[in-house]
C-alpha positions as CSV (number, residue, x, y, z in Angstrom):
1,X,282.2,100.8,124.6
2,X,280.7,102.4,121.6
3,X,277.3,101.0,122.5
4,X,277.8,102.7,125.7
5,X,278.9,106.2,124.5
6,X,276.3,106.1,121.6
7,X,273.6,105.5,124.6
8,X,275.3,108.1,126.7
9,X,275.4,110.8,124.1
10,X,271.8,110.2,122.0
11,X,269.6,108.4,125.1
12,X,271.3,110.8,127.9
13,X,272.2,114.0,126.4
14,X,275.7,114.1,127.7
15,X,278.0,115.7,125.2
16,X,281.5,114.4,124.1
17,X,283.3,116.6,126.0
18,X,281.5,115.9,129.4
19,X,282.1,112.0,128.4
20,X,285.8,112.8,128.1
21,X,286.1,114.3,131.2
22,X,284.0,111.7,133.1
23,X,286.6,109.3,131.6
24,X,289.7,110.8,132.6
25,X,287.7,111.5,136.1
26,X,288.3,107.3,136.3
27,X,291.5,107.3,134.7
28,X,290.9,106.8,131.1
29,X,292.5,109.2,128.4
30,X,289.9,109.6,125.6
31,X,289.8,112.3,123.7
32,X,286.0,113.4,122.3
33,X,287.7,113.5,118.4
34,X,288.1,109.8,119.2
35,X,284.9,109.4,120.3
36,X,283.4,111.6,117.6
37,X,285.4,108.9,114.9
38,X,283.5,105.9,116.9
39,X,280.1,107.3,116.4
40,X,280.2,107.8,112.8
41,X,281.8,104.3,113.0
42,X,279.0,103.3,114.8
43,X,276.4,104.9,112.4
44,X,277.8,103.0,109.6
45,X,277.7,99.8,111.2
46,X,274.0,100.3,111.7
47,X,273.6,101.7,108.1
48,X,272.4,98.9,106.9
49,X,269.4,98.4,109.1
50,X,268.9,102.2,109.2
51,X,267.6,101.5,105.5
52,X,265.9,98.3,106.0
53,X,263.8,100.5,108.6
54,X,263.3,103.3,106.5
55,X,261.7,101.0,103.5
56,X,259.4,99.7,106.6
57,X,258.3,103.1,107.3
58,X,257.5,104.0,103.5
59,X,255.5,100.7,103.7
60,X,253.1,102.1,106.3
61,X,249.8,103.4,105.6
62,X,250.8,106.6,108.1
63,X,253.4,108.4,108.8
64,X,253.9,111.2,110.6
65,X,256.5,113.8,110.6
66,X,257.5,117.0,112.3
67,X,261.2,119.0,112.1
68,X,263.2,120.9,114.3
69,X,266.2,123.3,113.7
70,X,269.9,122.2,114.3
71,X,272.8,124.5,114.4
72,X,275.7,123.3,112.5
73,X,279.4,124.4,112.1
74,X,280.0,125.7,109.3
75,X,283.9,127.4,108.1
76,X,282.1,128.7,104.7
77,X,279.4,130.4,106.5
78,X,280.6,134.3,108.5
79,X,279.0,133.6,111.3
80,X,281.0,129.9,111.7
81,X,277.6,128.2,111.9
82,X,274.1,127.9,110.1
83,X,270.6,126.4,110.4
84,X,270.3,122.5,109.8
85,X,267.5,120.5,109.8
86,X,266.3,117.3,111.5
87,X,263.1,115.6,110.5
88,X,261.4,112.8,111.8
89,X,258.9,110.3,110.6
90,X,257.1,108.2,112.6
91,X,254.6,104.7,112.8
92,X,253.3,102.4,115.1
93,X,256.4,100.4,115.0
94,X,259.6,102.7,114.0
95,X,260.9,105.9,114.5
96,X,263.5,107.5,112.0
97,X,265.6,110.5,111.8
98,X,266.8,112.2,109.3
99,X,269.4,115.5,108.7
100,X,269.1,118.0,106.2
101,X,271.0,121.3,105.7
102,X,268.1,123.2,105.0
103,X,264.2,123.4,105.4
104,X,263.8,122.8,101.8
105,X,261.3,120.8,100.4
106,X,263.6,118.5,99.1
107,X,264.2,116.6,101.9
108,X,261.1,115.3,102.7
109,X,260.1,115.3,98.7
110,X,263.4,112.8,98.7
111,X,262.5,110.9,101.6
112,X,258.9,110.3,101.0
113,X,259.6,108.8,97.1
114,X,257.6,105.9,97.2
115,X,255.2,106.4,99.8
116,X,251.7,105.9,99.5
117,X,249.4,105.9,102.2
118,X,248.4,109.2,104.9
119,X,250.7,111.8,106.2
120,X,250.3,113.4,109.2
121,X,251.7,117.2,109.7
122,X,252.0,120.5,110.4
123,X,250.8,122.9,107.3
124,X,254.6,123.4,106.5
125,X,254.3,124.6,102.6
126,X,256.8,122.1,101.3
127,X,254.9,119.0,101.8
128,X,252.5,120.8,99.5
129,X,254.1,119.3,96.3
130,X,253.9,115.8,97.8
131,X,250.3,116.0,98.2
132,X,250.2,117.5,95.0
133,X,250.5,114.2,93.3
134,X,247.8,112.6,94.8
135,X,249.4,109.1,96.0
136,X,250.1,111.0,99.3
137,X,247.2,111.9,101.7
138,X,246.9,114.8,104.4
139,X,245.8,114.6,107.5
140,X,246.9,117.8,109.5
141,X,247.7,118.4,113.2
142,X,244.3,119.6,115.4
143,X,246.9,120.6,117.9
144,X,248.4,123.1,116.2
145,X,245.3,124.8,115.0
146,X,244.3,124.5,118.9
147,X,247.1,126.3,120.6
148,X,246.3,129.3,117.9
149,X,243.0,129.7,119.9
150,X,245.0,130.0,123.6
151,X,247.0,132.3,121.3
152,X,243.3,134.2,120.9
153,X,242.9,134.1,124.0
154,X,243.8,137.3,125.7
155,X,242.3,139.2,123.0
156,X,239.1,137.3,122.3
157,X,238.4,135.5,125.3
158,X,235.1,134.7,124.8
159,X,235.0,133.1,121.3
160,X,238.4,131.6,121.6
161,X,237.3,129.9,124.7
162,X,234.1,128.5,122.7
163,X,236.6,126.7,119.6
164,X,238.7,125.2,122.4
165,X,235.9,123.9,124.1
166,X,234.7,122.5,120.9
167,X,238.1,121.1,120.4
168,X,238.2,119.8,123.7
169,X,234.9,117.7,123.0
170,X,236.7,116.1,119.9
171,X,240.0,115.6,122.2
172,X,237.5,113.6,124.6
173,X,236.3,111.5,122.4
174,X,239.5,110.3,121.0
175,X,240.8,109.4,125.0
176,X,237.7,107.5,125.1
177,X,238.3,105.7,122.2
178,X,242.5,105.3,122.9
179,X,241.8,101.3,123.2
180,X,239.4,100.6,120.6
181,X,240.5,99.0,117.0
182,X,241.6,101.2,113.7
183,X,237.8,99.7,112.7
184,X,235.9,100.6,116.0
185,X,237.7,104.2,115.8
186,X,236.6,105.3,113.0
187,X,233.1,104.3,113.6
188,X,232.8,106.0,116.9
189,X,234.5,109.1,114.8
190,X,231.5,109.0,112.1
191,X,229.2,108.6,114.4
192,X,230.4,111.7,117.3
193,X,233.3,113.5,115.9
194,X,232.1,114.2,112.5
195,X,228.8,116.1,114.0
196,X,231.0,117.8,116.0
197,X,233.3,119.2,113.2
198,X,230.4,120.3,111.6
199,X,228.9,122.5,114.0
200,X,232.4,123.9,114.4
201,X,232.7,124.7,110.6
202,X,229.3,126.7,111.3
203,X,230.9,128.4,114.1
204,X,233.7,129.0,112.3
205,X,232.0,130.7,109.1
206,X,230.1,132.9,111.5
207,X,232.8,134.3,113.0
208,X,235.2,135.0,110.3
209,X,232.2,137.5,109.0
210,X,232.8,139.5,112.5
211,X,236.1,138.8,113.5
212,X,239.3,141.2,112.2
213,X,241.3,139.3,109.9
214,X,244.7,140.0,111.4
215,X,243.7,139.9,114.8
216,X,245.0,136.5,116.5
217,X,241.3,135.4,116.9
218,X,241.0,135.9,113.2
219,X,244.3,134.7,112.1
220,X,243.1,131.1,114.1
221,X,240.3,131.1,112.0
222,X,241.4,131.3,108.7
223,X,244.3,128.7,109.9
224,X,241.7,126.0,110.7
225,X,239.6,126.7,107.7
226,X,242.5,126.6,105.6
227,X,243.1,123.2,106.5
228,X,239.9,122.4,107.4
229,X,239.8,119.2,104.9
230,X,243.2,117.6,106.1
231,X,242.1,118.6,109.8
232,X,239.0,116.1,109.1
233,X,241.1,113.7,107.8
234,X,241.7,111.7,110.9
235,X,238.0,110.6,111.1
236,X,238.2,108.9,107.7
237,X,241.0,105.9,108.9
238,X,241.2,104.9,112.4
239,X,244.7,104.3,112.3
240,X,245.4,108.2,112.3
241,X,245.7,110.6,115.2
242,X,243.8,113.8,115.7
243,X,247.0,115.7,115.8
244,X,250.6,115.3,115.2
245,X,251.9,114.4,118.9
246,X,253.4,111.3,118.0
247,X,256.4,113.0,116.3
248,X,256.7,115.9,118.1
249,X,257.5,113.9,121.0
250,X,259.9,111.8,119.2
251,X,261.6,115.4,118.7
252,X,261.8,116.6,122.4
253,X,264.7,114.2,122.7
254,X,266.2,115.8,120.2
255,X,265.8,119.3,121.5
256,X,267.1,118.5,124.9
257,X,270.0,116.9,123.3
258,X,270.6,120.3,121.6
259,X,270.6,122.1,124.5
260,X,273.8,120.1,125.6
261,X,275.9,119.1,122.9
262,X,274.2,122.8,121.1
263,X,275.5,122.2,117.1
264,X,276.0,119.3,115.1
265,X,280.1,119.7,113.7
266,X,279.5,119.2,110.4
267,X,277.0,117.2,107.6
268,X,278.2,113.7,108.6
269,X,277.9,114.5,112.1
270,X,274.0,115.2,111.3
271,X,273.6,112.5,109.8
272,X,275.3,109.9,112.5
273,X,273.5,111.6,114.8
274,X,270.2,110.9,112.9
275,X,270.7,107.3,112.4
276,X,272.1,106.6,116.3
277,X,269.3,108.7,117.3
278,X,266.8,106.7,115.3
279,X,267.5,103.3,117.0
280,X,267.7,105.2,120.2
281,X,264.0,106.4,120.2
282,X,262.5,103.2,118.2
283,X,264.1,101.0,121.3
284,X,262.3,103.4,123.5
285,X,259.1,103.2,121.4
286,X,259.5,99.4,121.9
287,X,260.6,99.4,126.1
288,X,264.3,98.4,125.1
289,X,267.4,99.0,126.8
290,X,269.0,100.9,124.1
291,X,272.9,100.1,125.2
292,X,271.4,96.5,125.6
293,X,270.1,96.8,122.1
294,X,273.3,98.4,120.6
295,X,275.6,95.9,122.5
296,X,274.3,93.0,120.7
297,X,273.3,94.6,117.4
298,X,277.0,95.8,117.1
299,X,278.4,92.4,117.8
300,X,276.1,90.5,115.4
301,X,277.3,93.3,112.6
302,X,280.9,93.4,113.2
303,X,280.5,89.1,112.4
304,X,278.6,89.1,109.9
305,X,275.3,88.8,110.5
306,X,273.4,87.9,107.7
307,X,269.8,88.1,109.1
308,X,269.1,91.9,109.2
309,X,265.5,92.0,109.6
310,X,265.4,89.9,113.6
311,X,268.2,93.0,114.4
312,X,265.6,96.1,114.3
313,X,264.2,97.1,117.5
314,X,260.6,96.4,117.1
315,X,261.6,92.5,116.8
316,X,265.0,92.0,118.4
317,X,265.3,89.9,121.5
318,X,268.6,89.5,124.1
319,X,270.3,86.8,123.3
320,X,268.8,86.1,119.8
């Protein structure tokens, strides 16, 4: 039952309150306070592996992250609500969430403690001061810095049209190269991407001369060159991405969710939601029926399992 209303809430989207009424539509009185008491009984069951999985994530060599705004109920607040956070941070293997009250630095600073390896983001100021430190590498999102140019283009047409089509050329290569090794990637990168970049760093120096600062042509500009070293990052390691996809996918899930269910009731609710959610999307990552997964996973905690590490998603089999 819980695996099944964890899956039906976090995998499908359907609030408490339309599970309630599905329920007493067959009969069955159960209230969505009851149901709200399971899941954060639920997310404390699955504690335990939700930290064994985070220490495999800060053991990668990349992560990447991305955020998205929550509403959450607050009585302290006028308006009975305020803006929460919920990050994510992504590998090849796992995929974690993680709630925040705020966009403040300090959750991914809090996070992140430990990490050493590449992180892949948006130019969000408050990964600044993990950088800053120098264990921490960034690689920014070319993605981002593209969709500034279809921005441009109404206004510019002609010379935003050129820096996507450049763009587009490094986008091809990297489809080309989808199947290759981390090794074989970043040799083909060297060898086509890097020419590339540079004759758009020539572009892009000519036109800031001519361009108008504030206009959205111009305002593209100065974005990519801004973060033109991190946006050439990915063609140093060939286990990064051009751009940050990877976790803003992991976040549309999230956002349809939001749409339904539309604020998180309180702190703890953010963060049961963030460690359901988390086994949810790394099941996914892995082709794994989640209420499967969460069937067996709860059964094996609730006796006692003692072998955490064959329970995560990337390495759990039916029937274990």
């Amino acid at each position: 039952m819980l695996a099944y209303v964890a899956t039906s809430k976090f995998a499908d989207h359907l609030p408490l309150n339309r599970l309630e009424g599905i329920f007493r539509r067959d009969g069955a009185e159960i209230s969505r306070s009851t149901m709200c008491d399971w899941m954060a009984f639920t997310a404390d069951l699955l504690e335990p592996l939700y930290s064994m999985m985070k220490e495999k994530i800060l053991q990668s060599d990349v992560i990447w992250t991305d955020d998205t705004p929550v509403k959450m109920q607050d009585r302290q607040d006028p308006r009975n609500m305020r803006t929460a956070r919920v990050w994510v941070y992504a590998t090849s293997s796992h995929t974690l969430f993680d709630f925040t009250e705020s966009r403040k630095r300090d959750g991914p600073v809090s996070f992140l403690e430990g990490f050493d390896g590449y992180l892949q983001a948006d130019a969000f100021a408050g990964y600044d001061c993990i950088y800053a430190g120098g264990r921490v590498r960034e690689a920014a999102c070319m993605a981002h810095a593209r969709r500034k140019y279809f921005d441009a283009l109404k206004s510019n047409s002609t010379s935003a049209a050129k820096a996507l089509k450049l763009i587009q050329e490094l986008y091809a290569i990297e489809k080309s190269i989808a199947w290759l090794s981390d090794e074989e990637k970043q040799v083909v990168r060297q060898r086509d991407s890097v020419p590339l970049l540079n004759d758009f760093k020539i572009w892009l120096d000519e036109q800031k001369l001519v361009t108008l600062p504030k206009s959205p042509l111009g305002k593209a500009i100065a974005y990519t060159l801004n973060n033109w070293s991190a946006l050439n990052t990915f063609t140093s390691y060939g286990a990064l991405s051009i751009d940050n996809n990877r976790s803003e996918r992991a976040l549309r899930g999230m956002a349809v969710g939001r749409k339904n269910w539309l604020f998180m009731g309180s702190s703890k609710g953010g963060k049961t939601a963030a460690i359901i959610t988390s086994f949810i999307a790394t099941c996914k990552q892995h082709d794994v029926n989640p209420r499967a997964y969460l069937e067996d996973v709860l059964t094996k905690l609730t006796a006692g399992e003692e072998n955490l590490e064959r329970l995560l998603p990337d390495v759990w089999q039916p029937c274990s």
